[in-house]
DOTOR-332435 format. One record per residue (C-alpha): x negated, y, z. Coordinates in steps of 0.2 Angstrom, whole numbers, padded with zeros to 4 digits, always signed. Layout:
% DOTOR-332435
XYZ ...
***
This chain:
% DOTOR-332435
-0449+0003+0984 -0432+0010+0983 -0429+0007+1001 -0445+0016+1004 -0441+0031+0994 -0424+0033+1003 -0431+0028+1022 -0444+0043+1017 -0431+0053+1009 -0420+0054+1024 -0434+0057+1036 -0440+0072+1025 -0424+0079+1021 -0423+0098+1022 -0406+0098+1031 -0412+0093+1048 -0427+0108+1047 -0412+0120+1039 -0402+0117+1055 -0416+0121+1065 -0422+0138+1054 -0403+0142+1058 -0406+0144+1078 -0421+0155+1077 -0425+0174+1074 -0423+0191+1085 -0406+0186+1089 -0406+0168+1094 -0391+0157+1091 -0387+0139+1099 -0382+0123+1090 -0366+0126+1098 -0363+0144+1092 -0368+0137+1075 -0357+0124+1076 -0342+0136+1081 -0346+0146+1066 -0349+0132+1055 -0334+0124+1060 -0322+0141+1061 -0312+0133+1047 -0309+0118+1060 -0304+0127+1073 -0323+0125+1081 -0321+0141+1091 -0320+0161+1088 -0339+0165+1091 -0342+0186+1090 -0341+0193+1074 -0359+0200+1073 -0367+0183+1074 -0355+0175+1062 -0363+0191+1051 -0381+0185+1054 -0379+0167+1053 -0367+0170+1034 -0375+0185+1026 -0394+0184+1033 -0401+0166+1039 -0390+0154+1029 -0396+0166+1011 -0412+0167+1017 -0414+0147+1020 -0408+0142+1003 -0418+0152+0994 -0430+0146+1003 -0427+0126+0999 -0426+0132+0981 -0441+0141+0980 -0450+0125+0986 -0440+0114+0977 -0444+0124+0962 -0465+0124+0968 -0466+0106+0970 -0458+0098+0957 -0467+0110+0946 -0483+0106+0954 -0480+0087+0952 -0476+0091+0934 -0490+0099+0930 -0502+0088+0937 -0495+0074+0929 -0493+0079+0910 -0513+0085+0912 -0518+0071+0922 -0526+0083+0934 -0520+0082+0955 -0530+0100+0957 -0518+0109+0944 -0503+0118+0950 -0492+0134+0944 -0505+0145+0955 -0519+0138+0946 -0514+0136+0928 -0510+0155+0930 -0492+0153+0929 -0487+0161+0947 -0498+0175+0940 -0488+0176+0923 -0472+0177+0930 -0479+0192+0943 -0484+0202+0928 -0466+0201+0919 -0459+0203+0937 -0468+0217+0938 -0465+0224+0918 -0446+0223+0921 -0448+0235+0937 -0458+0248+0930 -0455+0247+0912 -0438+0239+0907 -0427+0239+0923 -0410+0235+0913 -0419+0218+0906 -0417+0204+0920 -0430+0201+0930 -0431+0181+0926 -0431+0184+0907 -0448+0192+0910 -0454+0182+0922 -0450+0166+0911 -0457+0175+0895 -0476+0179+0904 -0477+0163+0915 -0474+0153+0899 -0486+0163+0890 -0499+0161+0902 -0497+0143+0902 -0499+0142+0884 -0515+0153+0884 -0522+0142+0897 -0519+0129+0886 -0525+0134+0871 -0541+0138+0881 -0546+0123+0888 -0540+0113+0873 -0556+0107+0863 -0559+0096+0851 -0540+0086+0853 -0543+0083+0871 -0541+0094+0888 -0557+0091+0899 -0552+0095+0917 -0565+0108+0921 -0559+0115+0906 -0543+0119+0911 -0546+0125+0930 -0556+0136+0923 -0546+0143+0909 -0533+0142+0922 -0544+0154+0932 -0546+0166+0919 -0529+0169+0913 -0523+0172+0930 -0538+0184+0934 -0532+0194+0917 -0514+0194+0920 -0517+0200+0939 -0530+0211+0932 -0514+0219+0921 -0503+0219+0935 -0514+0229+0946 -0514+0243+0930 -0497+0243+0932 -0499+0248+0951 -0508+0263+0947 -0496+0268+0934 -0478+0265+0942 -0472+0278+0957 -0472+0274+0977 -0455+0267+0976 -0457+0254+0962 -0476+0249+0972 -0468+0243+0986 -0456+0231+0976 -0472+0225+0965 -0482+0224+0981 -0468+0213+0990 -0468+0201+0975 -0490+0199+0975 -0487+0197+0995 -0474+0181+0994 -0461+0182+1004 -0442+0178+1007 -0437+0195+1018 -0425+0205+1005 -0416+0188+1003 -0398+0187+1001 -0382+0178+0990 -0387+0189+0975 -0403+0182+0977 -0398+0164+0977 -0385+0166+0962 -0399+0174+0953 -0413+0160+0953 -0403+0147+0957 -0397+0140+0940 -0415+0144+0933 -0422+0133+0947 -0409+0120+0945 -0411+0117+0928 -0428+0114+0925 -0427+0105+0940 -0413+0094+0931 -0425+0091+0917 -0440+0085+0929 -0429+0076+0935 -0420+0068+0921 -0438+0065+0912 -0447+0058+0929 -0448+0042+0918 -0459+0050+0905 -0469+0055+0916 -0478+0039+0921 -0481+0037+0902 -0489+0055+0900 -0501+0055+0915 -0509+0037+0908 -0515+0047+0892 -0510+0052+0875 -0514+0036+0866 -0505+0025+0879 -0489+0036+0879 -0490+0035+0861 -0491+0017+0861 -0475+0016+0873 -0465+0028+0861 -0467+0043+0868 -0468+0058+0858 -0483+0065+0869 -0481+0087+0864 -0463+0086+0862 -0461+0080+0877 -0477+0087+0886 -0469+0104+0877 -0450+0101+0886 -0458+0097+0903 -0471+0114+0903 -0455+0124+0900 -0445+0114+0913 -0460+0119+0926 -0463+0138+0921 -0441+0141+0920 -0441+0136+0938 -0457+0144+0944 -0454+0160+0934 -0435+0160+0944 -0441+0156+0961 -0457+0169+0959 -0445+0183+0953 -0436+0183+0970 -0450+0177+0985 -0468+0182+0974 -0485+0174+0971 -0483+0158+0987 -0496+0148+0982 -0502+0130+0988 -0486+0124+0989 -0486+0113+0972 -0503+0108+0976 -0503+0101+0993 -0483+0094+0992 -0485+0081+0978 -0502+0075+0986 -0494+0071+1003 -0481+0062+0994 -0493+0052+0984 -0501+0047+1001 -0486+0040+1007 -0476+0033+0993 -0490+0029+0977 -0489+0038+0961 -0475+0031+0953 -0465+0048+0949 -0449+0039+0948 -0451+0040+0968 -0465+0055+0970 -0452+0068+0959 -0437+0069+0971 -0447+0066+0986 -0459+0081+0981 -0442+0092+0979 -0437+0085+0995 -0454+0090+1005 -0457+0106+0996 -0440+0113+1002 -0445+0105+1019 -0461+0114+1020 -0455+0131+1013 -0439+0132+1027 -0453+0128+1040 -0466+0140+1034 -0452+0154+1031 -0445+0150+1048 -0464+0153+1057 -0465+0168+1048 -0450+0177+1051 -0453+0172+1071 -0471+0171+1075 -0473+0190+1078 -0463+0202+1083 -0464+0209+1066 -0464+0196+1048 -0479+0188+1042 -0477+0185+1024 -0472+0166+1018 -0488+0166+1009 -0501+0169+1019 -0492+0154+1031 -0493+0141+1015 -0513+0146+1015 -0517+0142+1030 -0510+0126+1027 -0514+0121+1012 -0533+0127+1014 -0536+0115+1028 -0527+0101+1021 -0538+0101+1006 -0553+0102+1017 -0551+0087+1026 -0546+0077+1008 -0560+0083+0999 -0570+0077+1015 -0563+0061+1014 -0566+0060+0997 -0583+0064+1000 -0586+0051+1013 -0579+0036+1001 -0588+0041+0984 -0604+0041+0996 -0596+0025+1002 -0598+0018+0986 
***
């Protein structure tokens, strides 16, 4: 299995699509001329100042910002689905991606000096504790339960950001606007030092606990039975998921289907052994979110927003699984 996770690992490594995302936008650049400016401390070459500009201070920010938003996405996504044994919940769903809009959107209008991750961190963990406590009934959280409290919390908390729309002037719209839209077009360095160590530390701890995971997703009375500690634990990893999620929504928006479709895809090729589906997932979310940025900074001669690109494919993907599902249910 270890050979198997690397093999896939390698092939699915967002390096090769970063190099790629490097070459294209209204001012092309060619592998050589990235080589010259990536290699200027070698003596690659002098290549003109004004692409060395573009490539440092506008495509290399806007790239890794873009492999730690779907880092932070899928690992959440993974994490999520396993601690509720459910492969339809994600950040989006459980109202999370909602929550960390509405203190995004609190800190701009409200509390500008307060920074805009604390906020985002507070409300996203809040709405994943109201959905929670919703769908929580008699000891146990029925699926249905908590898709559809997931539903809910998100519809109230977009319901609260949209009164704060009609309540903030034209200037601070725009900002709350480009947050609901998704995207990764005011991306820079500040950006990136901003959600960066959010991101990478509850990353770290999704990935440090990817062992307790396998326990968690049997059950509560089997991860009791193997000495797990099931809401400690379950507690640690739903902070882990909303501290990244709350940092990577707080500089690109609402971008959803990422942490939904990315761990199934994995499954499908690896099994559901989150010692292997964990990294992989952060490998293939930052993957998908540097080829979905790059398709929509380039497609038009203007910029589509990175979210309406992850919804056109994740909305067919989930059509043809629920098909298949379909076809071997009625199989059986």
């Amino acid at each position: 299995m270890s050979r198997n996770w690397l093999r896939w690992g390698l092939l699915l490594s967002p390096l090769p699509a970063a190099l790629v995302a490097l070459q294209f936008g209204a001012y092309p650049i060619s592998p050589w001329q990235i080589w010259q400016i990536l290699g200027m401390p070698l003596g690659a070459g002098t290549p003109p100042e004004a692409m060395v500009q573009i490539l440092w201070q506008v495509r290399l920010p806007r790239i890794v910002l873009a492999m730690l938003v779907g880092l932070a996405l899928s690992a959440s996504g993974t994490t999520l689905q396993a601690i509720f044994r459910n492969p339809l919940v994600d950040a989006f769903i459980l109202g999370l991606s909602a929550g960390a809009a509405l203190g995004c959107a609190v800190s701009v209008a409200f509390w500008p000096g307060l920074p805009i991750q604390l906020t985002a961190f507070v409300c996203s963990l809040l709405a994943a504790l109201l959905t929670f406590a919703l769908a929580h009934t008699r000891g146990e959280v029925p699926i249905l339960s908590l898709i559809l409290a997931g539903v809910i919390v998100s519809a109230f908390f977009s319901a609260l950001v949209s009164m704060i729309k009609f309540m903030v002037d034209p200037h601070k719209l725009a900002s709350i606007v480009f947050w609901l839209m998704g995207s990764l077009s005011l991306a820079d360095w500040l950006a990136v030092r901003q959600a960066g160590p959010c991101i990478g530390l509850g990353a770290l701890l999704i990935w440090l606990g990817r062992w307790r995971l396998n326990a968690l997703s049997m059950g509560d009375a089997e991860a009791k039975a193997l000495g797990v500690e099931v809401r400690w634990e379950r507690g640690l990893f739903l902070l882990a998921a909303a501290l990244s999620v709350a940092a990577a929504v707080s500089v690109s928006g609402i971008i959803g289907w990422v942490g939904l479709m990315v761990p199934h895809v994995v499954r499908m090729l690896l099994g559901p052994d989150h010692r292997w589906v964990v990294p992989l997932s952060m490998a293939v979310g930052a993957t998908f979110m540097v080829l979905s940025d790059t398709i929509a900074r380039t497609f038009t001669g203007g910029e589509i927003p990175v979210g309406i690109i992850t919804t056109l494919a994740g909305a067919p993907f989930f059509i043809i699984l629920l098909k298949q599902r379909g076809q071997e249910s009625w199989r059986t």
